[in-house]
matplotlib code that plots the C-alpha trace (Angstrom):
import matplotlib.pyplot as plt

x = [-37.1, -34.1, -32.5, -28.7, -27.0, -25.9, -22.6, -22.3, -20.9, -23.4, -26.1, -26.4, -28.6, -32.2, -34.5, -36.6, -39.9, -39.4, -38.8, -42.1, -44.0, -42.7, -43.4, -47.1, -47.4, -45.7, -48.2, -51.2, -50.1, -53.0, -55.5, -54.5, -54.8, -51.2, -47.5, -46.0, -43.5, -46.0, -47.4, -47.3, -43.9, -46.5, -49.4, -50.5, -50.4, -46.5, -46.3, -46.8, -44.4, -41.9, -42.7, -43.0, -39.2, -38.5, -40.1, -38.9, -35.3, -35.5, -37.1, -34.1, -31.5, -33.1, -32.4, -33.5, -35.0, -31.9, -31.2, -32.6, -33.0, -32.4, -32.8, -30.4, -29.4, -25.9, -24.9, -22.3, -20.0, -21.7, -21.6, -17.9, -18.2, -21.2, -19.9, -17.1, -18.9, -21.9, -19.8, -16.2, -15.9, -13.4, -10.2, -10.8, -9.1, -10.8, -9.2, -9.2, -8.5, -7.1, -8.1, -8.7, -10.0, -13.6, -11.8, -9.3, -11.9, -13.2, -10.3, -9.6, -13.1, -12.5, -8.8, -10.6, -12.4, -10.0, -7.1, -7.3, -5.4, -4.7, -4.5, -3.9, -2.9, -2.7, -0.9, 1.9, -0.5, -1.6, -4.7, -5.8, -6.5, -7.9, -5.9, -6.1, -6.3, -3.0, -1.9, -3.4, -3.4, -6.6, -6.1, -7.2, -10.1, -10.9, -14.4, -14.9, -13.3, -13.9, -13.6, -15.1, -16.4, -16.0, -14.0, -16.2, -12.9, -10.4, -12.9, -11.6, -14.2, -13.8, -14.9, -15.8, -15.7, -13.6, -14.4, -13.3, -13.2, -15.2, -17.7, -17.4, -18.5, -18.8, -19.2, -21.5, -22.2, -21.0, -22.8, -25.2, -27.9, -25.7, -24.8, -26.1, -24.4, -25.2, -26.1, -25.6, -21.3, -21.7, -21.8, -23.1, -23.6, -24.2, -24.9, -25.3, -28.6, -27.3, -25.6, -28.2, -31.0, -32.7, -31.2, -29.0, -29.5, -30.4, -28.2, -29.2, -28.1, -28.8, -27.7, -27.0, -29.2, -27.5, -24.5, -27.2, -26.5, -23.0, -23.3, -21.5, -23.6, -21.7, -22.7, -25.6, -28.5, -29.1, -26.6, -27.1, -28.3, -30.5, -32.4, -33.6, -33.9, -36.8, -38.3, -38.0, -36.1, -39.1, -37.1, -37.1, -38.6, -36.8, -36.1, -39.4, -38.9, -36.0, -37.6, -40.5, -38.2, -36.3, -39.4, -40.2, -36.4, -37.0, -40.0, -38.5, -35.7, -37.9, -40.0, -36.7, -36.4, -34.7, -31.1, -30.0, -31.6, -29.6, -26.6, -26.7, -27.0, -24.6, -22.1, -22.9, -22.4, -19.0, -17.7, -18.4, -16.9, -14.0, -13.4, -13.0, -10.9, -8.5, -8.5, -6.2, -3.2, -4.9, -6.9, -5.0, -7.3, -6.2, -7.3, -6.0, -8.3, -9.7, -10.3, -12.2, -15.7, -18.9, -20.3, -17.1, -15.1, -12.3, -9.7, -6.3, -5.4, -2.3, -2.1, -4.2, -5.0, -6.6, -8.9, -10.2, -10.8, -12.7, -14.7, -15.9, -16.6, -18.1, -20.4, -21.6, -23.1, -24.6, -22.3, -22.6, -20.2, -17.1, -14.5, -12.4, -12.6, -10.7, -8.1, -6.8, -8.4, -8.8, -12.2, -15.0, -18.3, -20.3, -22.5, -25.0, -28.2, -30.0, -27.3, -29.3, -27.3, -28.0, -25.9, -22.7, -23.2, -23.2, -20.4, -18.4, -18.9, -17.9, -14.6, -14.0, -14.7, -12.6, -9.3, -9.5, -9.3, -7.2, -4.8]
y = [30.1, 31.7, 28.5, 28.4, 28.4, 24.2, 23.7, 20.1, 17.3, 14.9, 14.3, 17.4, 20.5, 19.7, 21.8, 23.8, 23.4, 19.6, 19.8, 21.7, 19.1, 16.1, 18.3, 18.7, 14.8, 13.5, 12.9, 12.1, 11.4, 12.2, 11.6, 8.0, 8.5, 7.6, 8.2, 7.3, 6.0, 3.6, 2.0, -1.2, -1.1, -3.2, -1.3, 0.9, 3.8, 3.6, 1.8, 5.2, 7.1, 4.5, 4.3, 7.4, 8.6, 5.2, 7.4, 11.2, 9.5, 8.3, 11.5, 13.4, 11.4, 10.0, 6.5, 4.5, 0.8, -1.3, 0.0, -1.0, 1.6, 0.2, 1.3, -0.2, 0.0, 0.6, 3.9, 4.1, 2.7, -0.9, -0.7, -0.7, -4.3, -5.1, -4.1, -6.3, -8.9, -8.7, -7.7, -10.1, -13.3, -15.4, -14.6, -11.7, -8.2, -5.0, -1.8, 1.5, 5.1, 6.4, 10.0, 10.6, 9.0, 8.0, 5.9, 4.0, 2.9, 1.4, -0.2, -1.6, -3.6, -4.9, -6.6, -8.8, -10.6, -10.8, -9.1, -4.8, -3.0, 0.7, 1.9, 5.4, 6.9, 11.0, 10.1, 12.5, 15.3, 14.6, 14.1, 17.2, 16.3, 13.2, 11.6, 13.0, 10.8, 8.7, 9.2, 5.1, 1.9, -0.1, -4.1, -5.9, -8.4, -6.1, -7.0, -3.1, 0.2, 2.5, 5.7, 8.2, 11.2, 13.8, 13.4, 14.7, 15.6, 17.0, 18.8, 16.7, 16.4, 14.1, 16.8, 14.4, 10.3, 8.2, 6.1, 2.4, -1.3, -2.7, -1.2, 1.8, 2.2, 5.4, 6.3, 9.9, 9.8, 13.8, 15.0, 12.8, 15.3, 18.1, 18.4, 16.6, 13.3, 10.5, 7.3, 5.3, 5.6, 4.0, 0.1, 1.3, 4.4, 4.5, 7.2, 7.5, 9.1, 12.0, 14.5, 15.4, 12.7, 12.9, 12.0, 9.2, 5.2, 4.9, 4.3, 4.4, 2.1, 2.6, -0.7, -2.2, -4.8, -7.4, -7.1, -8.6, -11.7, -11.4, -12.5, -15.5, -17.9, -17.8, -14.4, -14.5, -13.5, -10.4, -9.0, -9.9, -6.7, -9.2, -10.2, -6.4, -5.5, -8.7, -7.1, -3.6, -2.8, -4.2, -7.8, -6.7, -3.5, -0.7, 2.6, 3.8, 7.1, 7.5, 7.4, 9.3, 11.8, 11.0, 11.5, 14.7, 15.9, 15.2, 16.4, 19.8, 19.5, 18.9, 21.7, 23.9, 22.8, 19.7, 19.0, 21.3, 24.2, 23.1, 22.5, 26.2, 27.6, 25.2, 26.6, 30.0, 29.5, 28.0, 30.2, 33.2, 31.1, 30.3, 34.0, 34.8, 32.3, 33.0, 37.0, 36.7, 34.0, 34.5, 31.5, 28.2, 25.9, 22.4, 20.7, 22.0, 24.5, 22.1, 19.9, 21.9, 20.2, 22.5, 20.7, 20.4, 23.9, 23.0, 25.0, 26.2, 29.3, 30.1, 28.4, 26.0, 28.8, 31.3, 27.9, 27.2, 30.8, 31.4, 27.9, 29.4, 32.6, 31.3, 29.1, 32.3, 34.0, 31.2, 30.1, 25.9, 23.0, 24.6, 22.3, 20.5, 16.8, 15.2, 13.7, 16.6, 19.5, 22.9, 24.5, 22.7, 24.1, 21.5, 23.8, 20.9, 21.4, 22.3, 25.2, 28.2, 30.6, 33.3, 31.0, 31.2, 35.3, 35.2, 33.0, 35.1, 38.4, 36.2, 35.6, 39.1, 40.9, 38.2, 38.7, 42.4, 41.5, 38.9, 38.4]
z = [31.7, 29.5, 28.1, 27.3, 24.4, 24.3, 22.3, 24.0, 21.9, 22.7, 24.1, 22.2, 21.7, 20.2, 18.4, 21.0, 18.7, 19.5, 23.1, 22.9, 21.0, 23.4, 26.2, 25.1, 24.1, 27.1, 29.6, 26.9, 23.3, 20.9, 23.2, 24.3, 27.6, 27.9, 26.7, 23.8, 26.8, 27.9, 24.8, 22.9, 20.6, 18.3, 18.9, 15.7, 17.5, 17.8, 14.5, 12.5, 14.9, 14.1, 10.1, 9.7, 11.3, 8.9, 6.1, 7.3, 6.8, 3.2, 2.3, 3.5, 2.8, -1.0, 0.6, -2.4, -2.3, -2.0, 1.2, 4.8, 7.4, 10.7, 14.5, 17.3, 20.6, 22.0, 20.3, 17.3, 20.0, 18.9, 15.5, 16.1, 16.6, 14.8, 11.2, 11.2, 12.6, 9.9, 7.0, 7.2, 6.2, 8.9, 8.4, 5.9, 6.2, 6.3, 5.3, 7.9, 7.7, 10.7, 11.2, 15.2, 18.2, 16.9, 14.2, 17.0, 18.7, 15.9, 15.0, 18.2, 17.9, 14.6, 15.4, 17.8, 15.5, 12.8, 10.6, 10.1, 7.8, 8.8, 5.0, 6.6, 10.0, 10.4, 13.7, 12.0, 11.9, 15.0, 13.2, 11.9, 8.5, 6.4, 3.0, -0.2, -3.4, -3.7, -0.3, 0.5, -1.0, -0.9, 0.4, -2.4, -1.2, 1.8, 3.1, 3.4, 4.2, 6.6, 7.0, 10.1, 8.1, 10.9, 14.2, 17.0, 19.1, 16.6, 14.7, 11.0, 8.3, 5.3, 2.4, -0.4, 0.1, -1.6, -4.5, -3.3, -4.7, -1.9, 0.2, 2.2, 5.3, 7.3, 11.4, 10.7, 14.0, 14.4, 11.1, 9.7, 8.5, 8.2, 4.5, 1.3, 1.0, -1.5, 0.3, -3.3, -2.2, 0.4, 2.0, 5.0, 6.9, 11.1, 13.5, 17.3, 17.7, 20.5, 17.9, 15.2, 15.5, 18.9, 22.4, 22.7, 23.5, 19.5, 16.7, 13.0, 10.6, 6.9, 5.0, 1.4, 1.3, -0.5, 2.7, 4.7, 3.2, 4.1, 7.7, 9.3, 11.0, 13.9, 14.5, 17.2, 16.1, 17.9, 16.3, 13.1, 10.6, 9.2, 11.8, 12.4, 8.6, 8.1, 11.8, 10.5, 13.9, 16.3, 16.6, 20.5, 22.6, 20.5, 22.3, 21.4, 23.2, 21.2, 17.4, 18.8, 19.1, 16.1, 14.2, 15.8, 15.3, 11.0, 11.1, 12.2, 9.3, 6.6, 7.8, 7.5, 4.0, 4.1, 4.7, 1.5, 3.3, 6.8, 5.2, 4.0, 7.5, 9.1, 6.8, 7.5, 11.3, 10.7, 8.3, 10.8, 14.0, 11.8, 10.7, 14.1, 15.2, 11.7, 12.6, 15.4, 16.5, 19.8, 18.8, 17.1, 15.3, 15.0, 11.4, 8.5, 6.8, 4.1, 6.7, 9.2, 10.5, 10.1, 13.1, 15.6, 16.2, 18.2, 18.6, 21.5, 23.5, 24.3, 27.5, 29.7, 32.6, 29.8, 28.3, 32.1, 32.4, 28.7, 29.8, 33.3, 32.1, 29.0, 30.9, 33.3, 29.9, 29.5, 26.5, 28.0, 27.5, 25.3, 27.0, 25.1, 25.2, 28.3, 26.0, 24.3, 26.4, 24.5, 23.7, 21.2, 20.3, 18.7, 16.7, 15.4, 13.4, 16.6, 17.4, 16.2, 14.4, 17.5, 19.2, 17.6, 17.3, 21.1, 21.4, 18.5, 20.5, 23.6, 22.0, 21.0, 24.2, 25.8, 23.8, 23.9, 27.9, 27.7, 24.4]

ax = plt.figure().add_subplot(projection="3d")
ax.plot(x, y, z, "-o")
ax.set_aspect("equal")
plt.show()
């Protein structure tokens, strides 16, 4: 079977070689008799799947010591809630950058359990870019700021983090994986699995350790960091399907060379989908060029009839899932680290052969 070309925003794209591999374990997983599926979340067997994804993530990400990797349930869409929960004292205010849809959700969650300061908004911009130094104030005693390093919808990337007086803490739902960062900037980093991780129902946390102290007691203790960090993420029946796959999925990347070496092709891939769309004003790309995501392309035609029609033909070739998101419509192609680069060459002379019929 000829499989498509997957530019979905998530539950995204994953490396064929690891839909292989799952494929071959899934009825009988190293001989057990059994699938991983099936088995004990406190059996050894699943222990050194789960300790070693633990272990594949440090190694790519240089997560030293002092932090706690952590496995939860309910997408990046919990952590909303959970980070203000874990990390405010009562009545403390937190400091957020406003930079797209992602990051109003997040806000949203926090003003419920106490007082939010929007140190930023690109509302102006109608968020296609992210602050530059000077451009925000800092709330002095914030518990933390946050920031969403890359807007899955608008396609806006935060190039290099900010230095801050408290913590910072980052949604990297859309890239985590994609490009060198250093974990030492930051508070705390999260990530819904379904992008560049595995499939989604996961979402990773990587912590500061000594923030695990900050928790309020009146936090239940579900959701408490803490209570997963001393479990190492087996408090309950983790989504052991999930970091199976999560362990397969790093496996692959360090394989490739490690996230230096797939930062490199990302790059490539966007720089040649971006020199397309820049070649002609048939195509209007929404952030500002220093701005632009390596992982979310999204980008306007010049009217509505001509998107639904590059969309349907698109999908024919076998080009899959460039809609824009229902909010602000358009085309996206998510070209994660699972996009192979033959996938954005097919799309790129897609987009040609459709302008020369249609611009």
């Amino acid at each position: 079977m000829a499989r498509a070309f997957n530019f979905s925003a998530g539950p995204a794209a994953l490396p064929t070689p690891v839909l292989e591999q799952a494929q071959a374990d899934l009825v009988d997983y190293q001989g057990q008799g059994m699938s991983i599926m099936e088995m004990s979340h406190r059996g050894k067997t699943y222990d050194a799947v789960h300790q070693s994804a633990i272990a594949n993530l440090r190694r790519l990400l240089n997560i030293g010591d002092d932090y706690d990797v952590l496995f939860l349930q309910g997408g990046a869409s919990c952590q909303f809630a959970m980070v203000p929960m874990n990390l405010r004292a009562p009545g403390q205010v937190v400091d957020y950058i406003h930079t797209g849809a992602w990051s109003a959700k997040a806000i949203k969650e926090a003003r419920i359990g106490g007082p939010v300061n929007v140190i930023w908004d690109g509302k102006d911009g109608n968020y296609n870019r992210v602050p530059k130094p000077g451009e925000y104030q800092e709330t002095p005693g914030a518990a933390y700021l946050h920031i969403c390093s890359n807007e899955t919808i608008g396609g806006v990337v935060v190039p290099e983090f900010p230095a801050s007086a408290a913590p910072l803490v980052a949604d990297m739902s859309s890239e985590i994986l994609s490009r060198v960062i250093d974990v030492n900037q930051f508070g705390l980093i999260y990530a819904g699995a379904q992008k560049n991780l595995g499939p989604s129902g996961l979402a990773l946390v990587i912590i500061r350790r000594d923030l695990l102290e900050r928790v309020p007691d009146s936090v239940n203790i579900f959701f408490r960091y803490k209570t997963h960090a001393a479990e190492s993420s087996l408090y309950n029946t983790p989504n052991t399907w999930a970091i199976y796959l999560l362990k397969l999925v790093t496996d692959w990347l360090m394989n490739l060379g490690g996230v230096p070496a797939m930062e490199k092709i990302n790059r490539a891939k966007a720089a040649k989908l971006y020199a397309t769309l820049d070649a002609s004003e048939f195509w209007r790309v929404h952030p500002v060029p220093e701005n632009r995501s390596i992982m979310n392309v999204s980008w306007r035609l010049p009217s509505e009839e001509l998107e639904a029609r590059f969309v349907k033909e698109a999908d024919a070739a076998g080009l899959k899932a460039l809609k824009g998101h229902r909010s602000v419509g358009g085309i996206r192609a998510s070209i994660y680290n699972a996009c192979p680069p033959e996938a954005v060459d097919a799309l790129v002379d897609f987009m040609k052969d459709f302008e020369k019929r249609n611009g």
